[in-house]
Structure formats: structure tokens, C-alpha cells
C-alpha positions, 0 to 999 in steps of 0.5 A: 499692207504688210502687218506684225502680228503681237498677242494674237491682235493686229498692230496697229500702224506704225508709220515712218517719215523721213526727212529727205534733204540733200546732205552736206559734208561734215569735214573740209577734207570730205568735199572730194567725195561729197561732189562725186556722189552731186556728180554721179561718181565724176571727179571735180576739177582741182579748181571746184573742189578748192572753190567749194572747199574755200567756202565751207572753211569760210563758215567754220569747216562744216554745214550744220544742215544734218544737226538741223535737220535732225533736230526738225526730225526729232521736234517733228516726232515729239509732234506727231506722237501727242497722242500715241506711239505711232510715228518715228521720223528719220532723216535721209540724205541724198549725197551724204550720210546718212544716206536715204539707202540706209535709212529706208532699211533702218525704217523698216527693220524698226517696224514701221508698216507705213512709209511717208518720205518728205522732201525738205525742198517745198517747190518741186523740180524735176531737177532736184525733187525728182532725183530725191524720188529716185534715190528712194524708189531705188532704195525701196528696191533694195528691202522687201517693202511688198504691199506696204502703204508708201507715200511720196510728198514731193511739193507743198510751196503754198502749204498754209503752215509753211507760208505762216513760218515764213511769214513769221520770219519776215515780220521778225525780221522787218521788225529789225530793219525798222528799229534799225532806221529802215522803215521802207526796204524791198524784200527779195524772194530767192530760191535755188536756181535749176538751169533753164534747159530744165523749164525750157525743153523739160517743163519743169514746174520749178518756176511755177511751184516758186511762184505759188510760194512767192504768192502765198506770201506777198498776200499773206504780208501785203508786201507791194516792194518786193523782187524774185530772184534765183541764187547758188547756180551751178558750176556747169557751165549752162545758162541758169534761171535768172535774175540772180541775187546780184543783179537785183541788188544791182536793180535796187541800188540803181534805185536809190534804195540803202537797205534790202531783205533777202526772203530765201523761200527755197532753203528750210535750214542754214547751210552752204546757200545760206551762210556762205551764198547769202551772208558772206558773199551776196552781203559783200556784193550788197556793200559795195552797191551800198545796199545793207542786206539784211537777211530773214532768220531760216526756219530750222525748227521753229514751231510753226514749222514743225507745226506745218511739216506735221500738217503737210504728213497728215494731209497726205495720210487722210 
């Protein structure tokens, strides 16, 4: 492990976690831009762009998924530090800034000896998670990081804090539902949808990270009517995992039932799957099958999930 000698003593360790999350573009006018880096520097198609443009305008022009996570960073590092000054946490982006390149080498140059990299994602894919493992080991090959102690976190779908914030956030919401006249609803679990190409012939263990999540929380809440369902799949045109949000709605209201709530357990903030997927086009769906779809609020930074993020670092740095 590299050291940083001070006063002729050994510093103590000094550990930098980073948040990685899959970035967002500040400005409408940033999309082109923003869906070369998703696409490996391949240009979208006019029709794509215009489409992903229309739905950031629909939610105000912007993803406020960088504010949160910022936010989370730095609740997250008021948490670690109780007891000393040992911890700074960073936020690194995939597809946009600030970019996991520039943020490793800002970890570094601030002195941190340690490196802990988090990926905001809970449930592990290849397809998603694995890139995210790419990003940074590549970025770690741009700086000097020679002997340093680097932990890569790449899953935690049933970590005990996290399906205590998530619970949380289902009570409080069912709360709602029942004061709203709704005392017998299904609640549908959805997370990103990966195509299915990636489970198939990749084994990816997308599938089975969601069900430990899944799992986790209908035993946690007793739940006996719920669904699993996979949103905001891709435009590339390969089968995506299935069932989609709108099918299970379809489902539900084939049933006769008059009110839902969608449990998005993939997504840890607000963003574009969540405020445009959810609450502007899921919930158009839902009224014209007559289903009123409520949604559980996101953990952006709640306590008890800065509480879990917290126990998921110090997990994997026993």
C-alpha cells in the first residue's frame, strides 16, 4: 500500500469512495453528446435523439440525478467520518461529467491511499455493472495507483440497510394508498430491463441479483399480491427482458383491480427511468386501463439509505 509520510509518523489511512452512477446530461441541448459516450462514440439517429430530447423537456430540461447523487455523496461522507477525518467521498459518472476518469485522479491527488468504488446500481449485469468495472480499471491505468488497497463493490441486492430503505419507502407509500381509499392494491417490483441476449448466451446473473432483492422484500413486508416486471428497455432493436411495466398493468387491470404501486428496486434517485418511465408515461398507460398508479417515493438520500451505503463500505473493508 502506498503511504504519505508526515512528521516523521505514518499517516493513517485515508480512504476515498466513489459513487459511480451512470450520468445524465445537464442541458437538452447535451443529448447528442450524451448518447455517443452510451454508444461508444456512434451517432444516434435524428429520430433517438429528438425522442430522448422530448422526454427530458417533459421533466423540466434536465436529470437531477448528479444533484442527488451528490447529495447522497456528501451525507455519505458526514457518515463515515463520525469518528475521525478519514473518508472523502466522490461522485464518478460513466457517461457524463464528472467523468470516473477525472474523479480517480482527483481521489488520488487528494491523498487518499485506500479506494473504495460503489456502484449505485444494487443488482449486478454484466451489461451495466460490468462496464462501470471498466471505466474504472482503465481509469486506474491512467494514474499511478501501484500497490494501493482498491476495492471494487459491484452487487449488494439484499444488503440488509438497503431492503430496510426500501421497505421504509413502501410502508410510506401504502400508507397513502390506504388513506386514499385503496386498502387491497399489487405492488409491481420493476427494475432496468438488460437484453435477454445477456441472460441467455452471457449468463448474466442480472435475473437472479433482482430476485434476491425481490426476496428480500416480499418477506420483509409480507407482501402476497405483488408482480416483477422490467422497464425503460433500449432502443436497439433485441428482445429485452419481459414483462414489461405495461403488460403487467394490462394484467392487473384484466383483473379487475382499480389501483397499483409500482416498487422501482433497481434505480436508488430520481431520473430519466424514473420521472419520465414512470410518472409520465407508465402512469398515462395505467389511466387509460383504469389502473391509478401510485408510485413509492426514491431513496435519493434518506437516512436509512445513506445508513445502508455506509454498511455496504464497511463490509468490504473488514
Amino acid at each position: 500500500m502506498n503511504t504519505i509520510m508526515v512528521d516523521s509518523s505514518e499517516t493513517p489511512t485515508r480512504t476515498g469512495v466513489i459513487l459511480l452512477a451512470h450520468g445524465a446530461p445537464n442541458r437538452v441541448r447535451d443529448i447528442p453528446e450524451y448518447l455517443r459516450n452510451i454508444r461508444g462514440g456512434k451517432t444516434s439517429s435524428p429520430e433517438t435523439i429528438r425522442e430522448v430530447a422530448s422526454r427530458y423537456e417533459q421533466i423540466g430540461g434536465s436529470s437531477p440525478l448528479l444533484e442527488i447523487t451528490q447529495n447522497q455523496a456528501e451525507a455519505l461522507q458526514t457518515f463515515l467520518n463520525q469518528e475521525g477525518d478519514r473518508f472523502r467521498v466522490y461522485v464518478g459518472m460513466r457517461n457524463w461529467a464528472p467523468y470516473i476518469r477525472n474523479v480517480v485522479r482527483q481521489a488520488l491527488d487528494d491523498g487518499v491511499n485506500q479506494l473504495v468504488a460503489l456502484c449505485l446500481a444494487p443488482q449486478f449485469s454484466k451489461w451495466s455493472i460490468g462496464r462501470y468495472l471498466s471505466a474504472f480499471n482503465e481509469a486506474l491505468g491512467t494514474v499511478n495507483a501501484n500497490g494501493m488497497d482498491i476495492r471494487f463493490i459491484s452487487r449488494w441486492p439484499n444488503a440488509p440497510g438497503l431492503i430496510d430503505a426500501f421497505a421504509e419507502r413502501h410502508e410510506a407509500a401504502a400508507a397513502k394508498m390506504r388513506e386514499a381509499g385503496h386498502q387491497d392494491f399489487p405492488t409491481i417490483f420493476t427494475v432496468h430491463s438488460i437484453p435477454e441476449g445477456s441472460v441467455d448466451y452471457d449468463k448474466d446473473p442480472y435475473v437472479t441479483e433482482y430476485d434476491k432483492t425481490l426476496q428480500g422484500l416480499v418477506q420483509r413486508l409480507n407482501l402476497k399480491n405483488w408482480y416483477q416486471s422490467y422497464q425503460s428497455q433500449g432502443m436497439i432493436p433485441v428482445p429485452w427482458l419481459e414483462p414489461t411495466v405495461e403488460d403487467t398493468i394490462d394484467k392487473i387491470a384484466a383483473k379487475g383491480e382499480k389501483a397499483a404501486l409500482i416498487f422501482p428496486v433497481g434505480f436508488v434517485c430520481d431520473h430519466i427511468e424514473i420521472l419520465y418511465d414512470i410518472d409520465i408515461a407508465f402512469r398515462e398507460h395505467a389511466e387509460k386501463a383504469k389502473v391509478e398508479l401510485f408510485r413509492t417515493e426514491s431513496l435519493n438520500a434518506s437516512p436509512l439509505f445513506i445508513e445502508a451505503l455506509a454498511g455496504v463500505v464497511w463490509e468490504h473493508l473488514i
